[in-house]
C-alpha positions as CSV (number, residue, x, y, z in Angstrom):
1,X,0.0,0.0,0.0
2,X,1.5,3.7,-1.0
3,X,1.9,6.1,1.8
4,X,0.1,9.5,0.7
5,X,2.3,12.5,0.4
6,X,2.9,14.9,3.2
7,X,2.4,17.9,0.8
8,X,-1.0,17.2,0.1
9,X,-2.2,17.6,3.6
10,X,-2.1,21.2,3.3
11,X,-3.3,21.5,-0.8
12,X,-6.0,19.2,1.0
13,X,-6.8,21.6,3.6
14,X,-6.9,24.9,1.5
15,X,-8.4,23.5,-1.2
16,X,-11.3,21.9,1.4
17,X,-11.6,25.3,3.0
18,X,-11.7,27.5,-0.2
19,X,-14.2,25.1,-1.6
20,X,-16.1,26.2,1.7
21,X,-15.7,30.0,1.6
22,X,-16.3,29.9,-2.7
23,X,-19.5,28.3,-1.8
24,X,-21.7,30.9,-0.5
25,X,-20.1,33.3,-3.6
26,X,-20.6,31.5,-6.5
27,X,-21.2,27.5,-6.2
28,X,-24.2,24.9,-5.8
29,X,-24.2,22.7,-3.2
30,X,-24.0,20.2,-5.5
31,X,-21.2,21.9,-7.6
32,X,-19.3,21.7,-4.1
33,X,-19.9,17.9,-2.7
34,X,-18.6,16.6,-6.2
35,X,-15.2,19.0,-5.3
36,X,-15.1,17.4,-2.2
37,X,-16.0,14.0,-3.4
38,X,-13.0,14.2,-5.9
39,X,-10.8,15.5,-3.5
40,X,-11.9,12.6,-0.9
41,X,-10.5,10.1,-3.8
42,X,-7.3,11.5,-3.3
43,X,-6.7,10.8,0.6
44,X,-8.0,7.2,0.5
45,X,-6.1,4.6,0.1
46,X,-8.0,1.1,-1.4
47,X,-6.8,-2.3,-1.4
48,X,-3.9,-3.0,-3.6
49,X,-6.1,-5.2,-6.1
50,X,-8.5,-1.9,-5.8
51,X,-5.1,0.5,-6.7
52,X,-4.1,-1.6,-9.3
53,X,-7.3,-0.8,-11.5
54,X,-7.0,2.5,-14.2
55,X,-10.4,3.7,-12.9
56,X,-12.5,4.9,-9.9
57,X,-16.0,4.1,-10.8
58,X,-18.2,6.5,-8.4
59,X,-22.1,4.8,-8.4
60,X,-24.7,7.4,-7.5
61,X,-27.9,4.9,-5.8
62,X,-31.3,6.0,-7.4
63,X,-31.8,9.6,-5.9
64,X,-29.2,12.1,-8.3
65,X,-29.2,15.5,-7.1
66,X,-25.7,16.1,-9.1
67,X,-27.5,16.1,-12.5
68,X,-24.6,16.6,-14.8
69,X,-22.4,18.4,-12.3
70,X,-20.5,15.1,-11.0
71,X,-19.8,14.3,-14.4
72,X,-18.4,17.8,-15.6
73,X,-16.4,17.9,-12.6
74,X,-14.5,14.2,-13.2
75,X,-14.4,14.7,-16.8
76,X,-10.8,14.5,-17.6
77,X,-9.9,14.9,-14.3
78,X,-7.7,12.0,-12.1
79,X,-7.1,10.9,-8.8
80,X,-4.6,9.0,-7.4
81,X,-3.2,8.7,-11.5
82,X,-7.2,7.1,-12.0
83,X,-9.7,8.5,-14.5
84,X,-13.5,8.5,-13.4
85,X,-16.4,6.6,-14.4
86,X,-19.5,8.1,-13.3
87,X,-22.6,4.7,-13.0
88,X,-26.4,5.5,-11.8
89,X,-27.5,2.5,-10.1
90,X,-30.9,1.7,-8.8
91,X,-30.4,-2.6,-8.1
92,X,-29.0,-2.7,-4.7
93,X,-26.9,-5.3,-6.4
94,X,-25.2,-2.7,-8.7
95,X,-23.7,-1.5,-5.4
96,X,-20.5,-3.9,-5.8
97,X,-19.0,-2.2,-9.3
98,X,-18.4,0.7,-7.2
99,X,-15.4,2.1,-5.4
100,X,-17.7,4.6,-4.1
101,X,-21.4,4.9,-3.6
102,X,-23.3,8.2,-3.0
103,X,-26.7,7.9,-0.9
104,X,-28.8,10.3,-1.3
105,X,-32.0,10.9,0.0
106,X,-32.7,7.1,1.3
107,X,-35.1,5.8,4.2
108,X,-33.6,4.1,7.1
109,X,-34.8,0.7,5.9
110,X,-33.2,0.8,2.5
111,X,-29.8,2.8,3.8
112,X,-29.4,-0.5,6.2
113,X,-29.4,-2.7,3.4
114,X,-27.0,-1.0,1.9
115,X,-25.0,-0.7,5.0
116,X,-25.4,-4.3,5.4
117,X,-24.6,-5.2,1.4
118,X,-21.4,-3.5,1.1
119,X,-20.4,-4.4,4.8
120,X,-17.0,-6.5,3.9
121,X,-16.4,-5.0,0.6
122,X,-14.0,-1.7,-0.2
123,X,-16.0,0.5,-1.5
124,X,-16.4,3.9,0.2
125,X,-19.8,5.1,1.3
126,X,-21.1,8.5,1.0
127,X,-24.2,9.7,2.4
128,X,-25.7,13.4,1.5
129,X,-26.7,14.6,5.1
130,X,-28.7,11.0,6.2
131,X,-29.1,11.0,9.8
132,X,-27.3,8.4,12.2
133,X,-25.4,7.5,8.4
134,X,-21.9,7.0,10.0
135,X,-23.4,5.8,13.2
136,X,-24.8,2.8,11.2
137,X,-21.5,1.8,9.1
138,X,-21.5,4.4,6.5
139,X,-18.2,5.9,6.0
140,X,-18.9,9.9,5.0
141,X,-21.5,11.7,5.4
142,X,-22.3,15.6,4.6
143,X,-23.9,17.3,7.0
144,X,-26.0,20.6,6.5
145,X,-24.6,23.8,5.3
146,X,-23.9,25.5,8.4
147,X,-22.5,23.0,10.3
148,X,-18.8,23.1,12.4
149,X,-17.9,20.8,9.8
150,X,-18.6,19.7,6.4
151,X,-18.7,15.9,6.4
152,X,-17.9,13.0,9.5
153,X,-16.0,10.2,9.0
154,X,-16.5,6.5,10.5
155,X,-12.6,5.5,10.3
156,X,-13.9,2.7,12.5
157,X,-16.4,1.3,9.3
158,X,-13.5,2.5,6.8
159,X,-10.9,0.0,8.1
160,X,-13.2,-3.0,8.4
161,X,-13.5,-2.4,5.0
162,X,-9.5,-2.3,4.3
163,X,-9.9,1.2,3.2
164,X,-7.2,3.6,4.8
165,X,-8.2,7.5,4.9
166,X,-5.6,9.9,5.3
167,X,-4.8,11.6,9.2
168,X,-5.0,14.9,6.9
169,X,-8.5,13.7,5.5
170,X,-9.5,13.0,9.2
171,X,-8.4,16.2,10.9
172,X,-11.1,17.9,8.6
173,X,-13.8,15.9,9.7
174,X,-16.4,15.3,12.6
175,X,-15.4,11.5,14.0
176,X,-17.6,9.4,14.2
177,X,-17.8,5.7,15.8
178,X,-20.0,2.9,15.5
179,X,-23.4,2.7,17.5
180,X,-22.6,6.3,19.0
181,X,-25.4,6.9,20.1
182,X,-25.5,3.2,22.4
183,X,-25.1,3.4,25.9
């Protein structure tokens, strides 16, 4: 497994936080979670048969509030030296072509399926402000606009999965465990 580079903490962090001052001027919200989602492919590492593969194939689960902003902002764009393939998916079975899934809009019910689905497998999960999301497994979450920070992270649920996310990655997130909120 490659170590990330120590310089990209800090392009990490200012690009993370100009994305976050540029958004009330000029960009969507939408315009600004596929940023962030690219720039989140850049501090994780996968497992190496996961790294060996040309591509980073990012499914989006039945609800797509990017429209054709995800794909404008991965078009001829890498990470990690990996082009993007954008899949819509609406089979819970689709779920396994991905590296990483974006929930959007889901009820508990279905989220835990999908929780449960990709439970052992590496793909990074991505849920677009769903309550309890980390709590329950998922890896990222969003959270609302005006929040201390914008996204959590279950590093817990990430390396069950073998996925490593970068110290600089976590330092800009909320952490969250499993089963928080159990006493």
């Amino acid at each position: 497994m490659s170590k990330l580079k120590p310089k990209y903490g800090l392009l990490l962090a200012f690009s993370l936080l100009l994305m976050a001052k540029m958004s009330v001027a000029q960009y969507s919200e939408y315009e600004i979670k596929a940023a962030y989602i690219f720039n989140f492919a850049k501090f994780i590492q996968w497992p190496a048969h996961i790294n060996e593969q040309d591509t980073i194939v990012l499914g989006i689960y039945k609800t797509d509030p990017f429209g054709l902003v995800i794909d404008k902002t991965m078009q001829g764009r890498k990470a990690q030296g990996k082009a993007w393939k954008i899949i819509r998916i609406n089979q819970l079975s689709d779920i396994e072509k991905c590296h990483i899934l974006f929930l959007s809009e889901l009820g508990k019910f279905e989220t835990l399926q999908i929780i449960e689905r990709s439970k052992n497998k590496p793909i990074l999960t991505i849920g677009d402000e769903i309550i309890g999301f980390c709590e329950i497994g998922g890896i990222v979450n969003f959270t609302p606009q005006f929040s201390e920070h914008q996204f959590e992270i279950n590093n817990e649920a990430s390396l069950l999965k073998n996925i490593t996310i970068s110290p600089k990655l976590l330092l800009l997130a909320k952490i969250i465990s499993n089963n928080e909120d159990e006493f």
